[in-house]
C-alpha positions in Angstrom: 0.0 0.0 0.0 1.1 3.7 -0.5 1.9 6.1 2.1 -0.2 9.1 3.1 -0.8 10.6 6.2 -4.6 11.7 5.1 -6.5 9.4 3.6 -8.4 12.2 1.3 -5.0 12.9 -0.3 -5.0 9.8 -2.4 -8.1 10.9 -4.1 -8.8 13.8 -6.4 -11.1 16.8 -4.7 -14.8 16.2 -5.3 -16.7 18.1 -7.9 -20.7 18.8 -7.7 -22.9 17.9 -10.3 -26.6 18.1 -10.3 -26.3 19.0 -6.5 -24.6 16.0 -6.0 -20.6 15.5 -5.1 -18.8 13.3 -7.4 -15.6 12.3 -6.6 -13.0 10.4 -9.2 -10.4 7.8 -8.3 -6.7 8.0 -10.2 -5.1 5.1 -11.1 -2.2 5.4 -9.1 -0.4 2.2 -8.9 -0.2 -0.7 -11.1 1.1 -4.4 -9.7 2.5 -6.5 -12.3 1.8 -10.5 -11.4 4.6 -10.8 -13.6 5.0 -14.3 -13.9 2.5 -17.4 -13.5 5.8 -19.4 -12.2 8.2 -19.0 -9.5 11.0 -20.9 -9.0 10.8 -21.7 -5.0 7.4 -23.5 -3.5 7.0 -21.4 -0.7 4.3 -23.3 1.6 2.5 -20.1 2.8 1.9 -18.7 -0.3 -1.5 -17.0 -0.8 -0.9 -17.2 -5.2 0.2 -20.5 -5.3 1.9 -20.1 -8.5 3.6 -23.2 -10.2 6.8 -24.4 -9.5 9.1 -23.5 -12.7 12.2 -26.0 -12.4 15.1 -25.1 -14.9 14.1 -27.5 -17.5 10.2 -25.9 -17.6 8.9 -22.5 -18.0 5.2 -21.0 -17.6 3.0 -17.9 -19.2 4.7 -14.2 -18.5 3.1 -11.1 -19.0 4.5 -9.5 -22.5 6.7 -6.9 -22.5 4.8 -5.2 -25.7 0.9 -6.0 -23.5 2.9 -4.4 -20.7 4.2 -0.9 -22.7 0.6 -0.6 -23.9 -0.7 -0.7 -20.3 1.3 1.5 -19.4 0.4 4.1 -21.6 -3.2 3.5 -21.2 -3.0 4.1 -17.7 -0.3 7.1 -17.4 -2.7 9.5 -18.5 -5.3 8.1 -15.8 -3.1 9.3 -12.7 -0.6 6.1 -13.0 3.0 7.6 -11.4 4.3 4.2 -10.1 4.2 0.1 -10.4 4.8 -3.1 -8.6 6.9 -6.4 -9.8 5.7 -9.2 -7.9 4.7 -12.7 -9.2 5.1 -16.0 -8.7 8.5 -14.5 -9.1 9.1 -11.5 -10.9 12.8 -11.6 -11.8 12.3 -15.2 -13.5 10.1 -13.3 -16.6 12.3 -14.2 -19.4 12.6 -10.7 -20.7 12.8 -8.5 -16.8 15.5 -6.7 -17.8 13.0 -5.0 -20.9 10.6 -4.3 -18.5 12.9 -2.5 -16.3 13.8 -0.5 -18.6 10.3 0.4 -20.3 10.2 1.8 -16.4 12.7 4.0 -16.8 11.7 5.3 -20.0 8.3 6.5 -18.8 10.2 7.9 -15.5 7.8 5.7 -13.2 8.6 4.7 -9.4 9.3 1.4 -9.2 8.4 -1.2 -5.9 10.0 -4.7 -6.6 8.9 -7.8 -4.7 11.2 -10.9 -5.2 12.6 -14.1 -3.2 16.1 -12.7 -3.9 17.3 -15.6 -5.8 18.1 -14.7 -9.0 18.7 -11.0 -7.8 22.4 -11.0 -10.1 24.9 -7.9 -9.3 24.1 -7.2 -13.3 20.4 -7.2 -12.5 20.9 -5.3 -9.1 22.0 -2.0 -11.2 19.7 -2.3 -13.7 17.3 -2.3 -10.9 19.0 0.7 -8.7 18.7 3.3 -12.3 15.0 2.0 -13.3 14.1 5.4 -11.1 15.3 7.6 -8.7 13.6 5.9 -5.9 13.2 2.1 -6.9 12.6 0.2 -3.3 13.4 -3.9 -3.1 12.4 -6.1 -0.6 13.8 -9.9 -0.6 11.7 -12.6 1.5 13.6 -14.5 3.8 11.9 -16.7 6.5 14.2 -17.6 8.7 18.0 -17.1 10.8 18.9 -20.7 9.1 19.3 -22.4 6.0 17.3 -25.1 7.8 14.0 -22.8 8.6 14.3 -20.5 5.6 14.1 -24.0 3.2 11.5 -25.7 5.5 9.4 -22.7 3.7 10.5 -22.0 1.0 11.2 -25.8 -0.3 14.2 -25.5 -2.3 17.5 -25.8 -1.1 20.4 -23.8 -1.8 18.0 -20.6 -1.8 18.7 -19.0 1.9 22.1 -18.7 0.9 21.2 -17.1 -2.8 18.7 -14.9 -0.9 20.9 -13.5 1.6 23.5 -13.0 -1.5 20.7 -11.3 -3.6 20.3 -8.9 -0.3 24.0 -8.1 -0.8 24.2 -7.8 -4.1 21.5 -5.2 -3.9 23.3 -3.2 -1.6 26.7 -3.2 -3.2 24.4 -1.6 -6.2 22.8 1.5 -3.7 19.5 -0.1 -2.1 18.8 -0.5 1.3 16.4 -3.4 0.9 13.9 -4.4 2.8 13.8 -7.6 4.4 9.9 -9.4 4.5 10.1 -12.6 7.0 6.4 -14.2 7.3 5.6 -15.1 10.6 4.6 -19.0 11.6 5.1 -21.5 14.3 8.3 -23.2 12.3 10.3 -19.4 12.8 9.0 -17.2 15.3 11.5 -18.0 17.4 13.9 -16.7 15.0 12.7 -13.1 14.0 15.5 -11.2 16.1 18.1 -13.0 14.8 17.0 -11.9 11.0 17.1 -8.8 12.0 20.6 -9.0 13.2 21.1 -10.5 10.0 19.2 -8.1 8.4 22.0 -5.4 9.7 25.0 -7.3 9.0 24.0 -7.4 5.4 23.0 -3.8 5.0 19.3 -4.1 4.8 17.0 -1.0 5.6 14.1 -2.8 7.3 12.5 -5.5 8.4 8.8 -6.3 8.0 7.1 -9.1 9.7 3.8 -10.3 7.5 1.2 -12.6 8.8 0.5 -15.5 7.0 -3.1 -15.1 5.6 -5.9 -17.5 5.1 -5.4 -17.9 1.7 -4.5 -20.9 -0.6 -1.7 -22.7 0.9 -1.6 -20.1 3.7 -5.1 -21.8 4.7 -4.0 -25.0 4.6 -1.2 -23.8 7.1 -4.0 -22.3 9.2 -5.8 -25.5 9.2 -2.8 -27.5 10.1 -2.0 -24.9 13.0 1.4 -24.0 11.7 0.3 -20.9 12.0 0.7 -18.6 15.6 -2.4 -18.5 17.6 -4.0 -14.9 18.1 -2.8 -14.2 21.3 0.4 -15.0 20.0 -0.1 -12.5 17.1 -0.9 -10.1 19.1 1.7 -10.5 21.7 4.4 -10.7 19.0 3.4 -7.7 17.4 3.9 -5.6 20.4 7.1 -7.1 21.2 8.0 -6.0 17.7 6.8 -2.2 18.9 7.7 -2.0 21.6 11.2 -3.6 22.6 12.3 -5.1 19.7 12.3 -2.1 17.6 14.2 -0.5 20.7 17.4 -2.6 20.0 18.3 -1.9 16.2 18.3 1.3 14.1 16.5 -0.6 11.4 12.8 0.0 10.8 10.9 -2.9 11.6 7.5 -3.2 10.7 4.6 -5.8 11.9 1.7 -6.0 9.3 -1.2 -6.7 12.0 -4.2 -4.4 11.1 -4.8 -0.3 12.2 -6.3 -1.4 15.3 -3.2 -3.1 16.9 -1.2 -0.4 15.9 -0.1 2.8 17.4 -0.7 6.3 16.3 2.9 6.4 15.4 3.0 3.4 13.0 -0.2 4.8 11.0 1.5 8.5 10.6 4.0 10.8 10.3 7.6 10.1 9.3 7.8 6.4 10.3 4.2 5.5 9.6 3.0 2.8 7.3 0.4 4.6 5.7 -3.3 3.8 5.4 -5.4 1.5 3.2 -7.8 3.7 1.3 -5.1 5.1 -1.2 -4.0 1.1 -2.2 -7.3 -0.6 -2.4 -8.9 2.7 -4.1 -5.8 3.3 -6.5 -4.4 0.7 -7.1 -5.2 -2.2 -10.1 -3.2 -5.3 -10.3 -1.9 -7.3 -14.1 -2.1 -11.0 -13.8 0.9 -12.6 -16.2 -1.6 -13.3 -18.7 -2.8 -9.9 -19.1 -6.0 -10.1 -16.8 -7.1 -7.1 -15.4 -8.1 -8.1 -11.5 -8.6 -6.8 -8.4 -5.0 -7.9 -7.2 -3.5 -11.0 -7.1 -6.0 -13.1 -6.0 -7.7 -13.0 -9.2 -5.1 -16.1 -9.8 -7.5 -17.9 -7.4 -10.9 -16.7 -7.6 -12.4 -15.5 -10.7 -14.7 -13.3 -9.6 -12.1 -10.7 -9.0 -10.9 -10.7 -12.5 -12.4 -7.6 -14.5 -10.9 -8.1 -17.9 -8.0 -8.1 -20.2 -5.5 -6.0 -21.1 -5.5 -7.3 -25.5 -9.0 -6.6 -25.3 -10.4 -4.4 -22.8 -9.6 -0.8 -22.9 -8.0 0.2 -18.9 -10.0 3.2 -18.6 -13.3 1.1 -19.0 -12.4 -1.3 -17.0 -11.6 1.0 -14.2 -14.7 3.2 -14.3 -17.2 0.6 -15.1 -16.4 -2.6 -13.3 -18.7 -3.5 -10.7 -16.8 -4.5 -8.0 -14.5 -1.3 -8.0 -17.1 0.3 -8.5 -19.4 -1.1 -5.5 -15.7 -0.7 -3.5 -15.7 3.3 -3.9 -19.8 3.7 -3.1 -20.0 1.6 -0.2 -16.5 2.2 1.7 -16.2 2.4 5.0 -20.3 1.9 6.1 -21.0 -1.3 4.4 -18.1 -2.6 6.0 -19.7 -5.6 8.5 -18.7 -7.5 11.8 -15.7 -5.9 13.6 -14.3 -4.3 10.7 -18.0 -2.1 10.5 -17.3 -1.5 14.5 -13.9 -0.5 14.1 -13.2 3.4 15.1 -10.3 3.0 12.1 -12.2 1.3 9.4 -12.1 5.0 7.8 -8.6 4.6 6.9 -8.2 0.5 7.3 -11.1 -0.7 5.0 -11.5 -4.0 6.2 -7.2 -4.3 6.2 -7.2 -6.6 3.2 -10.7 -7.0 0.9 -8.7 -9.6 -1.4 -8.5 -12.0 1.8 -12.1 -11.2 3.4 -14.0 -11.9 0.1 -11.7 -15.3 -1.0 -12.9 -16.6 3.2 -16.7 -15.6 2.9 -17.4 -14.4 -0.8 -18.5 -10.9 0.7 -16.4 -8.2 -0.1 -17.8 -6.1 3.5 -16.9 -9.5 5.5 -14.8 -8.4 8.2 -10.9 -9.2 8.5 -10.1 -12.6 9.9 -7.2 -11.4 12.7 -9.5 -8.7 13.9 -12.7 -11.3 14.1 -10.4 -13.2 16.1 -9.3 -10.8 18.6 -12.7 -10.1 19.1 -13.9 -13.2 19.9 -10.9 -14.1 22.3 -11.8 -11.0 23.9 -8.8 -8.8 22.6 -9.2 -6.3 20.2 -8.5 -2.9 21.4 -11.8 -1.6 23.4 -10.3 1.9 22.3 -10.6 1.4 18.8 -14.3 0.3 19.0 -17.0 3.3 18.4 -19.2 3.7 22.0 
């Protein structure tokens, strides 16, 4: 998600027509699913893309479908994109793509398991734009954790390389470890890692209730809520105390504190991504974000035969998103003194769990039922 510190800012000032105030919605952001493949089998993944061994390759998005995106969607407010997959650095022509970016002079966000993160492919990276941000996944302290997740050997070390070959090129990359019973235990030492290989954060995810994150839930390899919750204010309150990285824990605007949602070191707030923001599947599909891999409904078109600026203003469900955001939001999330600026936390995950996109998030439902989500965060 973007940065703001007011949520109005991501959208254009209203106009009044017919007595009536209108209000438009830039495309600001564009995620590129890049590739239907990735070449680790990471078990909490909520894409589940297909595991591309050396000898096998699957559908990526074309370079000549992704310059005429582009330029449908600069002149609709579009100033910066997303590489993310399956795994974006295995499309067979990246290093095209990359450069496309820094042609049209866009900002560039680059998600990636670090594996194939070359020192040639590091620079091209560091001059696609002025501010081009990385961040490598790494899941655990040891070879042994990391590759319990991921499920391919060899890549800890390759990731931890891909980290240093990205900062011998400039970056200060981020460093994303997803949180689970397997490697809790291990989330100070990757941060000591983390700053003996020149990273510039550290953010913990939790592993969502979707594809073979699910399964994980239903296994209970995944932390209870009380230990989400506990965790997270460790994170905020004494780990953070011991390193000059920034560490971030991506529990939902209710858990947070004032200081994690704004100002300098904030996080931002959800109604600028989920409002202005349109993700690319690898075969062109317009969709909602990535989980249009997994559930059709959230797919709204396609690229080679839908024009961008139809499918943005007309599609229903973006369209039922802006009209009934934040009061059709239901359960906790529709309690929630922050649902103004949290929208449900993730809409993707709520509708692929209940097929309602107003269903409340599943960490918050939770925390309500155990009896601890943040009485000051309810409305009286």
């Amino acid at each position: 998600m973007t940065s703001c510190t007011n949520p109005t800012e991501c959208l254009e000032k209203p106009t009044v027509a017919d007595g009536k105030e209108q209000r438009t919605y830039p495309l600001r952001q564009l995620y590129f699913y890049l590739t239907e493949g990735c070449n680790l089998k990471c078990r909490h993944c909520w894409i589940a893309p297909k595991y591309q061994a050396p000898d096998k390759a699957f559908s990526a998005l074309d370079p000549n479908l992704f310059r005429s995106i582009i330029a449908e969607a600069k002149p609709m407010g579009l100033n910066g994109i997303k590489f993310t997959g399956g795994e974006p650095l295995l499309h067979p022509k990246i290093s095209e793509l990359i450069e496309i970016v820094r042609t049209e002079e866009l900002r560039l966000k680059v998600e990636t398991n670090g594996v194939l993160c070359t020192p040639e492919l590091a620079v091209q990276l560091k001059g696609a734009s002025k501010n081009t941000f990385v961040s490598v996944s790494i899941d655990g302290a040891k070879a042994e954790t990391h590759e319990w997740v991921r499920g391919v050997e060899g890549s800890f070390d390759a990731a931890w390389q891909g980290v240093r070959n990205l900062v011998q090129a400039g970056f200060k990359p981020q460093v994303i470890m997803s949180i689970m019973r397997r490697n809790n235990d291990e989330m100070e030492a990757v941060v000591r890692l983390a700053e003996q290989n020149g990273a510039g954060s550290v953010k913990f995810n939790l592993v969502q209730p979707t594809a073979r994150g699910e399964a994980m839930h239903e296994a209970n390899e995944t932390l209870s809520i009380q230990e989400l919750i506990d965790l997270g204010a460790w994170v905020e309150h004494t780990l953070s105390k011991t390193t000059t990285l920034r560490l971030l824990y991506s529990h939902p605007m209710a858990f947070r504190p004032l200081g994690k949602m704004f100002g300098d070191n904030g996080e931002g707030c959800g109604l600028c991504g989920i409002l202005g923001i349109l993700g690319v599947l690898a075969n062109g599909s317009y969709a909602l974000c990535g989980i249009g891999e997994t559930v059709p409904d959230m797919v709204f078109g396609h690229a080679a035969t839908n024009r961008l600026e139809e499918v943005w203003k007309t599609s229903a469900v973006l369209n039922e998103l802006r009209e009934g955001f934040p009061a059709k939001l239901k359960g906790i999330c529709g309690d929630c003194l922050m649902k103004g600026i949290c929208l449900g936390s993730c809409v993707a995950q709520n509708y692929y769990s209940s097929k309602d996109l107003w269903a409340p998030f599943w960490y918050c439902e939770e925390a309500r039922t155990a009896g601890l989500f943040p009485e000051t965060r309810l409305k009286p």
